[in-house]
C-alpha positions as a Markdown table, in Angstrom:
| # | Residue | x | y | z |
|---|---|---|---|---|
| 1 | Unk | 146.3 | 162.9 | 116.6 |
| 2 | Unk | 144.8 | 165.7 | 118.8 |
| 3 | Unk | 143.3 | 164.7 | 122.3 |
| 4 | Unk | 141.8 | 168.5 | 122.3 |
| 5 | Unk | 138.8 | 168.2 | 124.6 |
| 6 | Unk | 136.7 | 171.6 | 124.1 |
| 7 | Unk | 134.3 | 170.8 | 127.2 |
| 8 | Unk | 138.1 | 170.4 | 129.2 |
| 9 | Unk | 139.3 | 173.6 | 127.5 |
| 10 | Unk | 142.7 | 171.2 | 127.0 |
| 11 | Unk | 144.1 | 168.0 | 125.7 |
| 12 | Unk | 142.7 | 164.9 | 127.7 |
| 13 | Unk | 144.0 | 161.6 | 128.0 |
| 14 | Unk | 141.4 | 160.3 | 130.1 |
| 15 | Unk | 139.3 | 160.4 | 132.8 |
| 16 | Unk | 138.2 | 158.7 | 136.3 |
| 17 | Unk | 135.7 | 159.3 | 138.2 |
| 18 | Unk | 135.3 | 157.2 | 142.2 |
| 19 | Unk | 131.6 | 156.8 | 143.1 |
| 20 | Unk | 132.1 | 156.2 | 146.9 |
| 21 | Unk | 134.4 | 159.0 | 147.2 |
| 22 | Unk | 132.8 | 161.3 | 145.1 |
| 23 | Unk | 136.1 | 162.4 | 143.6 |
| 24 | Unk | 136.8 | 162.6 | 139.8 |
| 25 | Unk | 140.4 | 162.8 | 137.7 |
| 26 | Unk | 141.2 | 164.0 | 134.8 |
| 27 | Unk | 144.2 | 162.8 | 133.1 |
| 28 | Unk | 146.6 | 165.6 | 130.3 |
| 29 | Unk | 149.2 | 165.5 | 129.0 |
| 30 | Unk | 152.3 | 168.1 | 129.5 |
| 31 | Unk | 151.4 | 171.6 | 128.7 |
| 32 | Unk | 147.6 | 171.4 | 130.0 |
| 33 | Unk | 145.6 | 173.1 | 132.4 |
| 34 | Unk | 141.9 | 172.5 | 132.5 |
| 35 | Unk | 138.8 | 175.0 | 132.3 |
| 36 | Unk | 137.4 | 174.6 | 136.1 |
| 37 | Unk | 134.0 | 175.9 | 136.0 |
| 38 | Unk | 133.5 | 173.6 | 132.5 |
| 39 | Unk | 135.7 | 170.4 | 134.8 |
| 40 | Unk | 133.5 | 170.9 | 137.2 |
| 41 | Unk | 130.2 | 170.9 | 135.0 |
| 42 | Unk | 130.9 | 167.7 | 133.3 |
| 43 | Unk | 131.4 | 166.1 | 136.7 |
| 44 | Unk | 128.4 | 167.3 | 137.8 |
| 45 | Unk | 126.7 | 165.9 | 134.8 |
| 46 | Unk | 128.5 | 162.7 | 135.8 |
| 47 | Unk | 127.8 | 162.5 | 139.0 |
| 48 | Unk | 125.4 | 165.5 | 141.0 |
| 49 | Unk | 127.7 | 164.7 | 144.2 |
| 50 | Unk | 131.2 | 165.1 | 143.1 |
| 51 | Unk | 133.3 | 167.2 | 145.6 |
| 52 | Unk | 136.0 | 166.8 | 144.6 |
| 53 | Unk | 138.2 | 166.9 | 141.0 |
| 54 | Unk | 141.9 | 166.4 | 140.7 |
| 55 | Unk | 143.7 | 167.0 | 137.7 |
| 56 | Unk | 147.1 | 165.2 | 136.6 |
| 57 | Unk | 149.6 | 166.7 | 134.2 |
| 58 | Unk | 152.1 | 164.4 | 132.6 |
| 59 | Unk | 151.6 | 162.1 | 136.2 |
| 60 | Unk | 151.9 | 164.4 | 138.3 |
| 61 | Unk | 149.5 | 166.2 | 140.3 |
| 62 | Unk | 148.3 | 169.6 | 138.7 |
| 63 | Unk | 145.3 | 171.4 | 140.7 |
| 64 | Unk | 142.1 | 170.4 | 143.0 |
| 65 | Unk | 138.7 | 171.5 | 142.9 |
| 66 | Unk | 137.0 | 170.7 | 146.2 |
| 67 | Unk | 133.6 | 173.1 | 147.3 |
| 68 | Unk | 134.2 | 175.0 | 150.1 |
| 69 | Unk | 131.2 | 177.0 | 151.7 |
| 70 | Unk | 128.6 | 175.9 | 148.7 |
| 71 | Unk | 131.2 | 177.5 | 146.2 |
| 72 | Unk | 133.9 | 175.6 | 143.8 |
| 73 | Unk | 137.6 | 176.8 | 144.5 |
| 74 | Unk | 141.0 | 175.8 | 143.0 |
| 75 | Unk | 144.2 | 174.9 | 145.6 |
């Protein structure tokens, strides 16, 4: 069975998203990297105040999208 998620741009076990902190997780498995800009556009859809998205490959932490001056960046 194929967890491929085309709005992810990966395979996608699940996802999390925390309303007071405004901070969604995505969960892959190992091997996956996530699509930002289209990450970021379904959190947005979720929620219009997300700030903040971290991804997890395999448990461990893969990338963060925080905004920084209005604009979305990876660290």
């Amino acid at each position: 069975m194929s967890n491929s998620h085309p709005d992810f741009g990966c395979a996608v076990l699940s996802i999390k998203y925390d309303f007071e902190k405004h901070t969604g997780h995505v969960y892959m498995p190992i091997g996956n990297c996530t699509d930002m800009e289209s990450t970021v556009d379904i959190f947005k859809k979720l929620c219009p105040y997300v700030s903040h998205i971290v991804t997890w490959c395999d448990g461990e932490l893969d990338t963060q999208y925080v905004i920084h001056k209005g604009d979305w960046i990876a660290i």
